[in-house]
N, C-alpha and C positions, 0 to 999 in steps of 0.2 A: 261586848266582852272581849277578852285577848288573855289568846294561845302563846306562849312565848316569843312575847312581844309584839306577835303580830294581832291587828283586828281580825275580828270573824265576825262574820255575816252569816246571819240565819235570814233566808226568803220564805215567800208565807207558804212556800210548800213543803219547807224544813230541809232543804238544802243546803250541804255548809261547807264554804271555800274556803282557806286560810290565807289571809294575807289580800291586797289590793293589784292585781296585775297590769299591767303596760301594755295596752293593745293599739295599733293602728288599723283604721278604715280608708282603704284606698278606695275614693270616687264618693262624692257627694250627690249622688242623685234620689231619687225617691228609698231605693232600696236601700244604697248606700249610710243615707242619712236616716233611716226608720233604726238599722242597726249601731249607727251608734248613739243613739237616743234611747232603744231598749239595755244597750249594755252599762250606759252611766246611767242611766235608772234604777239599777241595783245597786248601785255604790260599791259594787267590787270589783270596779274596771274602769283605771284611767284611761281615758279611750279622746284619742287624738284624728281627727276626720280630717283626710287630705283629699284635694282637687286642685285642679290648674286653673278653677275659672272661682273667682274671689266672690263671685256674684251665687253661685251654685252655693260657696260656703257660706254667705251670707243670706241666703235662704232655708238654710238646714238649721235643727233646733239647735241653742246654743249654753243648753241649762248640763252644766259637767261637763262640756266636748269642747276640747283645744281644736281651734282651727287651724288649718296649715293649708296655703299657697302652695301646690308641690305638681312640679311637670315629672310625669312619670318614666319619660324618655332622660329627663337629665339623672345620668346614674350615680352622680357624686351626691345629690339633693337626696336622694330614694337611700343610699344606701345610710345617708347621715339620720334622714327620719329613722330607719327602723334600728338603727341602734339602740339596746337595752330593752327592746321592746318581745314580750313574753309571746305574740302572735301579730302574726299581719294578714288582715281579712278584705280578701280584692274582692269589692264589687264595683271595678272597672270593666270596660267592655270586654271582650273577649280575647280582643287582639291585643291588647296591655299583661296578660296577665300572668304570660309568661317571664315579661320584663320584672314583677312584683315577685313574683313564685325563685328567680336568682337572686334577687336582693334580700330577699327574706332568708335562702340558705347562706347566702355570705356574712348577714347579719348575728346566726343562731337563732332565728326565729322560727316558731312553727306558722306552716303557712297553710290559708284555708278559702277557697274561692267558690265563688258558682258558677264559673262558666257550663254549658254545654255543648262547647267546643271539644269536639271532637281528639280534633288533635293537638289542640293546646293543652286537651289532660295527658295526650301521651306523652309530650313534651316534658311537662310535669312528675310523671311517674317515674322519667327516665332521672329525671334530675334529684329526683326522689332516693335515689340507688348510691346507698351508703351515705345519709345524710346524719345528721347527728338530732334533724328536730323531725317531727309530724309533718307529713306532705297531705290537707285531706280536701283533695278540689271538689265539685259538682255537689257543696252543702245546702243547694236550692232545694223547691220543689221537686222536680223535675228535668235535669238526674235532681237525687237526694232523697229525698222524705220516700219518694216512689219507691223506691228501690231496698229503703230497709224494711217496707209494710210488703214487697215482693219477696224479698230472702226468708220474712218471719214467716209467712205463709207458706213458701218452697219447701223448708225445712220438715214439714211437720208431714211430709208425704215418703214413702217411700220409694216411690216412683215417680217422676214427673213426668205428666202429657205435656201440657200446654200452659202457657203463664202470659196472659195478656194485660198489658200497662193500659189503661187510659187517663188523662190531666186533662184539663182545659179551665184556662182564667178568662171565663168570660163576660162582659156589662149586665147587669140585671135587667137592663133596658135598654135591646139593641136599637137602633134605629136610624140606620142606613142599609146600601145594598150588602156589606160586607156583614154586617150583622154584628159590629165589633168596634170598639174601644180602645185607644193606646192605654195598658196598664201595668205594661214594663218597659225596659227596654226596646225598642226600636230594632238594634241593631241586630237582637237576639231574637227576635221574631225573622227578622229574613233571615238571616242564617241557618236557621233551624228549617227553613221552607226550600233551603237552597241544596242546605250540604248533601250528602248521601245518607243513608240509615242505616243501622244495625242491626240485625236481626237474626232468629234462629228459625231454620224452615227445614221440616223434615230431619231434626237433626244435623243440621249443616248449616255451620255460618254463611250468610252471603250480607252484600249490601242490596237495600231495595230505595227507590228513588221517592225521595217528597212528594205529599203532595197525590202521591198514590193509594190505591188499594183504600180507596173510602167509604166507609160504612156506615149505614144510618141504622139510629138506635133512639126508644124512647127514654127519657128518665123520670119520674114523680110526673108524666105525663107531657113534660117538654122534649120537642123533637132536635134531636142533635146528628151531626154528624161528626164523624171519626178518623184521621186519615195518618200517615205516614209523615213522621219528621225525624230532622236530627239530634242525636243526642242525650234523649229523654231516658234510655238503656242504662249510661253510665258505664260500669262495669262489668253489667250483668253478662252481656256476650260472655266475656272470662271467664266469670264466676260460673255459668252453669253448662259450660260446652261439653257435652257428651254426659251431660245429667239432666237435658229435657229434648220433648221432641220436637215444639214450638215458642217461642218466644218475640213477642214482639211489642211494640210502641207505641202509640198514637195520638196526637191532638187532636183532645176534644173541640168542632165550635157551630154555631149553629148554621142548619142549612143554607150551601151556597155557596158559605166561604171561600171551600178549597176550589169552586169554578173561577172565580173570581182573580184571586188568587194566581191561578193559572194560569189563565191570560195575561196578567200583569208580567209575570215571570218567564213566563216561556212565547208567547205569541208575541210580546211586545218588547220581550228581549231584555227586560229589564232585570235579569239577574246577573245581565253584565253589565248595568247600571246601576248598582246598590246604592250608592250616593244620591241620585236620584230618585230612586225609591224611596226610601228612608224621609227626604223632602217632600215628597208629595205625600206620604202619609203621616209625617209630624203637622201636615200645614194643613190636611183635611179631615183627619179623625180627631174627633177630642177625645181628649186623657178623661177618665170618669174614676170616683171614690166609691161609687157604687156596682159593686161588681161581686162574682161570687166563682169559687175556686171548686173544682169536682174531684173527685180523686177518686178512679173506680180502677181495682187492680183481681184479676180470677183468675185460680191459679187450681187447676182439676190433676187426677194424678191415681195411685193407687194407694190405699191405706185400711192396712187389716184384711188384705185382700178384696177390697171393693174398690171400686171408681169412685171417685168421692169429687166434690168440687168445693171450694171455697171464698168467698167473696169479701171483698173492704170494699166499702162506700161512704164515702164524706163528701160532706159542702162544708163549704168555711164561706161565710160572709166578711163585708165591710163589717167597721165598729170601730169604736173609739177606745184606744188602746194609754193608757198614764195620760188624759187630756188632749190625744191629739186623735182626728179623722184618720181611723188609715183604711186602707182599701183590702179587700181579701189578697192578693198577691202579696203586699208589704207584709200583712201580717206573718203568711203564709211563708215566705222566703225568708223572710230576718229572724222570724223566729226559727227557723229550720237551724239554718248558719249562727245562732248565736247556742242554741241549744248544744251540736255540737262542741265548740268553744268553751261551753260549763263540763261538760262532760271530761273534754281531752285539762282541761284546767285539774277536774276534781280526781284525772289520772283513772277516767275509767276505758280510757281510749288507749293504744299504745303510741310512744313517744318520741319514737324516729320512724325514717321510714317513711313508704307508701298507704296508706291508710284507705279504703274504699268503705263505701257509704255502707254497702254489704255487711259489712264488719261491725256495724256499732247496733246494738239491739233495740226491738222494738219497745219492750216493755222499759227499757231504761228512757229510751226517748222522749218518751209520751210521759213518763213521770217526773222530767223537768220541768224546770220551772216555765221553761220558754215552751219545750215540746209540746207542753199543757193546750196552750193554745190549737192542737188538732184536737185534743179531745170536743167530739160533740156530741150534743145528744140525737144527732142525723146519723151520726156513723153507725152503720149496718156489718157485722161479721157474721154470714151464714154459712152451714157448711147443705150441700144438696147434690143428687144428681146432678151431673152434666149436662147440658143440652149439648145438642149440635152445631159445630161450625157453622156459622150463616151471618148474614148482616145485619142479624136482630141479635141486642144483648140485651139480658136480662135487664128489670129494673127493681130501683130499691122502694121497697118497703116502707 
């Protein structure tokens, strides 16, 4: 049908855009290429996939998705691609995506990334400041998804105690010593094991170090452990400084990991060898499609005058998403990042500016068409006493 000239697309969850928008995907790689495959899948986004390596785009689905040759360091190349183009969505590594995050403001583009770099969002925010489009980075999992299922449940306390994050993407079938699978980026796993963390302790911001403060905890009867990384906060340090009295992070992975880990990083010195790193573990873990995503976030507090506690708990599996294998993280990330995307398109987002994950709600989320994709029927919201601090957390139901 057609609105004043323009088509309109109705999706089968009764969603309706006007008009066909102009998006670029910076970086071709598993994520990269899942989201522009989901977004020319709905026929409301000409969506242009660029990479430096013609093999990478040559591998990426190519049913609606203009490929583009594009080195993200040549700035004359980057700023011609996002010309006219309504959004520019980096899922280039971490250390690009500052370079994509200018080229998007010089172009009038809104721009929206996953990093969980640290500082490349500050980078971002600053450059954010009096911008004329949407600035909204960390639309992953974790920062992202985490983060708006931590605010919605923040919110509804009048007091906050404690607010604890846990993620982990991990193989349904470990089996090595690491207990683990490449099933995203590479470069975003050290980094995240490297950088420093964020956290709220006792009401006081501080940094606490990877890799640390590791907990073990059952789930549906699988034993896991839990420990300190970067990044996975987002915003949240900001958003709730001097309105809780703890806050903190964690990657989920199964017993071991973070020994392991360890040693590789710190006894063997190789977190001043990341290049090396990165080679030894693209060239001995294998990538897996069968893997599954956890997402447990508890967030205790006072309400009506009681102590009251609150729980999310989801699994996302592998599945086969418009004919193609994808793995729980692709689904899990691209749908995050393209959800957004329909949201700030259909103007439910605001439209300059700094934008944080915080800020877009839960209930709108989850009822996209993309967001849809976290609804499951594993997902647990309870609300109960508190237990105590300790290195047993609850399990779901």
């Amino acid at each position: 049908m057609e609105i004043d000239g323009e088509v309109t697309h109705l999706d089968d969850l009764g969603s309706r855009r006007l008009g066909v928008r102009d998006i670029i995907v910076i970086g071709a790689g598993n994520i990269g290429s899942t989201i522009a495959g989901m977004l020319a899948n709905t026929g409301d986004y000409r969506v242009t996939l660029a990479d430096r390596s013609a093999q990478q785009l040559a591998e990426a689905p190519a049913a609606g998705v203009e490929h583009l040759v594009l080195d993200v360091n040549d700035a004359k190349a980057l700023g011609a691609a996002m010309a006219g183009k309504f959004a520019a969505l980096s899922a280039a590594p971490y250390h690009l995506t500052f370079k994509v995050a200018q080229a998007a403001k010089a172009a009038g583009a809104h721009y929206l990334d996953l990093t969980e770099d640290v500082a490349s969002t500050r980078k971002v925010k600053a450059l954010a400041n009096g911008a004329r489009t949407a600035f909204i980075p960390q639309c992953g999992l974790a920062p992202g998804f985490i983060s708006i299922v931590a605010a919605d449940l923040a919110k509804r306390f009048e007091t906050l105690h404690d607010v604890r994050l846990r993620v982990g993407a991990l193989p349904k079938y470990p089996s090595n010593a690491l207990n683990y699978n490449l099933t995203w980026s590479t470069d975003g796993v050290i980094n995240e094991y490297c950088e420093p963390c964020e956290a709220i302790v006792d009401g006081v911001p501080r940094q606490t170090r990877a890799l640390e403060e590791c907990e073990a905890f059952a789930l549906d009867g699988v034993a896991y452990e839990a420990f300190n990384t970067s990044g996975g906060l987002g915003t949240l340090c900001e958003t709730l400084a001097g309105k809780v009295r703890n806050l903190n992070y964690r990657t989920i992975r199964y017993p071991g990991h973070a020994a392991i880990m360890k040693a590789l990083l710190n006894d063997l010195r190789l977190r001043d060898r990341r290049d090396l790193l990165k080679d030894i573990l693209e060239n001995a873990l294998p990538a897996t499609l069968q893997d599954v995503v956890i997402v447990f976030v508890t967030v205790s507090g006072i309400r009506d005058g009681h102590l009251v506690q609150e729980t999310y708990a989801n699994k996302i599996y592998a599945r086969e998403v418009d004919g193609r294998a994808l793995s729980a993280i692709q689904i899990t990330t691209a749908s995050a990042i393209c959800a957004v995307l329909d949201l700030l398109a259909e103007g439910r987002l605001p439209t300059a500016g700094f934008v944080k994950q915080e800020d877009i709600g839960l209930t709108e989320f989850l009822a996209n068409r993309f967001g849809h994709a976290y609804a499951s029927d594993e997902t647990a919201m309870r609300r109960e006493p508190p237990r105590p601090e300790g290195p047993q957390l609850e399990a779901v139901a």
